[in-house]
C-alpha positions in Angstrom: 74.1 3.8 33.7 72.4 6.9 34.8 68.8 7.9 34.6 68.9 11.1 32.7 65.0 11.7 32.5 61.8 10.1 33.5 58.4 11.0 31.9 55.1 10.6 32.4 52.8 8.1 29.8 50.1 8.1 32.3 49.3 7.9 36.0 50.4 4.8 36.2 53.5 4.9 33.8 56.8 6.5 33.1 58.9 6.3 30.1 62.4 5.9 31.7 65.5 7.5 29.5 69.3 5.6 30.6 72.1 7.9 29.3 70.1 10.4 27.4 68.4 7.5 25.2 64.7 5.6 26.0 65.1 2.1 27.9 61.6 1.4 28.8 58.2 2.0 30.5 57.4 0.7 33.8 54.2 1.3 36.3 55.1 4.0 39.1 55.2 1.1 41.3 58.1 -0.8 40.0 60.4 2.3 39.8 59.9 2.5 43.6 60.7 -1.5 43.9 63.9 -0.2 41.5 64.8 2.5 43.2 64.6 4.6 40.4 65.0 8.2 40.0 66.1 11.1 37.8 69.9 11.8 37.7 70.8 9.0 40.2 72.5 5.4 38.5 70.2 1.7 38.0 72.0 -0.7 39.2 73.1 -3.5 36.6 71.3 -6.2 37.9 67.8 -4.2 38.2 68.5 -3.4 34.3 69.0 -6.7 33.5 66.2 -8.3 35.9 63.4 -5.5 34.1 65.0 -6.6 30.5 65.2 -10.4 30.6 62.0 -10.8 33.0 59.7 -8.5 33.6 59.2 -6.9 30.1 59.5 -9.8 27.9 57.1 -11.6 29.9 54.7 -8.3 30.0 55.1 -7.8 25.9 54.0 -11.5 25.4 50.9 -11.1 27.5 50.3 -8.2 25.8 50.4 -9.7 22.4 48.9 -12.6 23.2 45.6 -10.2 24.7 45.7 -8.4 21.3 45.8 -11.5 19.4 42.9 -12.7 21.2 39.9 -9.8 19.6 41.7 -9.6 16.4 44.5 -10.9 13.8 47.6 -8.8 13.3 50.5 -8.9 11.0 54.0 -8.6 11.8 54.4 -5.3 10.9 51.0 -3.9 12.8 51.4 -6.0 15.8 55.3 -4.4 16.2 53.7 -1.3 15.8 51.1 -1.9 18.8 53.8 -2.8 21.0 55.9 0.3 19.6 53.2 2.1 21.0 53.4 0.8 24.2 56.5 1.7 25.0 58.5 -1.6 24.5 61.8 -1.6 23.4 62.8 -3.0 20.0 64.5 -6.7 21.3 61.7 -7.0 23.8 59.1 -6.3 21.0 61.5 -9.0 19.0 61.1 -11.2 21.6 57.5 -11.2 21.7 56.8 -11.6 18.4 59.0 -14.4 18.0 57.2 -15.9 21.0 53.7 -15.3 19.4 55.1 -16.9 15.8 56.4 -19.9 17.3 52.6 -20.5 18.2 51.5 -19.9 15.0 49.5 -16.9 16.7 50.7 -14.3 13.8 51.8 -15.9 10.5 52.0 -13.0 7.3 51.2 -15.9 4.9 48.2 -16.8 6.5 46.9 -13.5 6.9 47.2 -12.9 3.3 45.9 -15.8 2.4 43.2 -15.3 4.8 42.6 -11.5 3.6 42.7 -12.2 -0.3 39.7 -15.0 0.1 37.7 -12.6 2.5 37.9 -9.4 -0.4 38.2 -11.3 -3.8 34.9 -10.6 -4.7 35.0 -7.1 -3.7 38.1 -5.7 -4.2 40.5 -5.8 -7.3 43.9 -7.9 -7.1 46.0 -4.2 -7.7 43.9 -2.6 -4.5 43.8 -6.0 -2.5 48.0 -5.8 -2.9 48.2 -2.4 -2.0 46.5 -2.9 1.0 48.5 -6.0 2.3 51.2 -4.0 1.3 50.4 -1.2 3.9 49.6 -3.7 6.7 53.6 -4.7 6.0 52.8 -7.8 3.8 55.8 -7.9 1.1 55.0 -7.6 -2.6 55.8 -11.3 -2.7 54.1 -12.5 -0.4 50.9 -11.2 -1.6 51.2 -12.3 -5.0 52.1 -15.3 -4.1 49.2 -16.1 -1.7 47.2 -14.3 -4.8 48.1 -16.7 -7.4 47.6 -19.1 -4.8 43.7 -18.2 -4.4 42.8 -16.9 -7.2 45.1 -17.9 -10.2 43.6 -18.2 -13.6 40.1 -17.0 -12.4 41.6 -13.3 -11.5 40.1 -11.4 -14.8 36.9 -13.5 -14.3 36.7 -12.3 -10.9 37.4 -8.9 -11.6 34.5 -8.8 -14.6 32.3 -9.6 -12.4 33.4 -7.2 -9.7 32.8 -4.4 -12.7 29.5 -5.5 -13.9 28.1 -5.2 -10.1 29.8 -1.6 -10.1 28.0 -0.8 -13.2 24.7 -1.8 -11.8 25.2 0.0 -8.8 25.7 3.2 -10.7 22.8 2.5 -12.8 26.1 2.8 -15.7 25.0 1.0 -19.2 27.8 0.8 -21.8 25.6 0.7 -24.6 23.6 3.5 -23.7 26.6 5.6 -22.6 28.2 8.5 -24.3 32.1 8.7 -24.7 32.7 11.1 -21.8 30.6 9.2 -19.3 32.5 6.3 -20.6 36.0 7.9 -20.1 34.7 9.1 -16.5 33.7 5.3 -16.0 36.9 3.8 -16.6 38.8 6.5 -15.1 36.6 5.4 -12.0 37.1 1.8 -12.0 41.4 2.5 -12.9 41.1 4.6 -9.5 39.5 1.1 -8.2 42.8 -0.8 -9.1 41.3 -2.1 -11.9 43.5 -2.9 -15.1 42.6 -0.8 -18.2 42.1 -4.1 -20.1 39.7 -5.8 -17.7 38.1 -2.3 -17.5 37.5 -2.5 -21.7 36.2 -6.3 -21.7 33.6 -5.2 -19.4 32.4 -1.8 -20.6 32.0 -3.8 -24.0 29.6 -6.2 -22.7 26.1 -4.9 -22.8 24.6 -5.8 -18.9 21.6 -5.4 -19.8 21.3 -9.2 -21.1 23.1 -10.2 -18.3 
């Protein structure tokens, strides 16, 4: 194995490339401890020493400090790690490390997400976001039906009816293009076109 290239991250990293392809990132320090340098060959045993000890036990910490100011999903929490330079079975094996903790858990974080924004957010916009935070389409309805169930178009009514107010928009009052613009509005929102009708039917104003 020969160390084709070695760049810097930082002043105190280097991205190290093994036959032309990325390995890994270590501190200037350790490629001295390594012996490390462009052109010249790493020894097996150092290979194997920086991928069985020293980055699987730096990835963990590292997930473990990000866990610690926020909650991640699978997806963004691989992504962090991506970013830091760790190579895909080391990021693996921290996240496996992190799950087996219960520390990061996609079904909780759904769950969790979908109570936190049922009130402000509509079920179509609240999927779409899990979605892009790597929750599967599944998943999220799942853990949806799960919180919210029957009480979705209730929900969502409601959610209209405070958009209305906010706008100072009264269906009664309103004339058929500020009414199309309304529900193009709340369709942008993620709200269904049926939902949409119920409410701009209702007059607020009693409400």
């Amino acid at each position: 194995m020969i160390v084709t290239k070695i760049t810097e991250v930082s002043k105190s990293r280097k991205k190290i490339e093994i036959d032309g392809e990325f390995a890994f990132v270590l501190y200037k320090g350790e490629l001295s401890v390594y012996g490390i340098k462009e052109n010249c060959e790493i020894k097996e045993e150092d290979y194997q020493g920086i991928m069985t000890k020293i980055l699987p036990k730096r990835a963990k910490l590292r997930a473990m400090n990000l866990l610690k100011s926020r909650t991640y999903t699978t997806m963004q929490l691989t992504e962090k790690l991506k970013t830091g330079g760790y190579p895909p079975q080391i990021i693996k094996e921290a996240i496996d490390y992190v799950a087996s903790f219960g520390y990061i858990n996609d079904s909780l974080y759904a769950y969790d997400f979908i109570e936190y924004n049922k009130e402000s957010k509509s079920k179509n916009r609240i999927i779409a976001d899990l979605r892009r935070k790597g929750i599967s389409g599944d998943m999220a309805e799942e853990a949806w039906e799960e919180v919210v169930g029957e009480d979705r178009q209730e929900i969502e009514k409601e959610q209209i009816i405070k958009l209305l107010e906010k706008k100072h928009f009264f269906p009664q009052s309103a004339t058929l293009q500020e009414s199309q613009k309304m529900m193009a509005f709340l369709y942008r929102k993620g709200f269904a076109i049926e939902t949409i009708r119920n409410a701009l039917s209702l007059d607020i104003t009693t409400i």
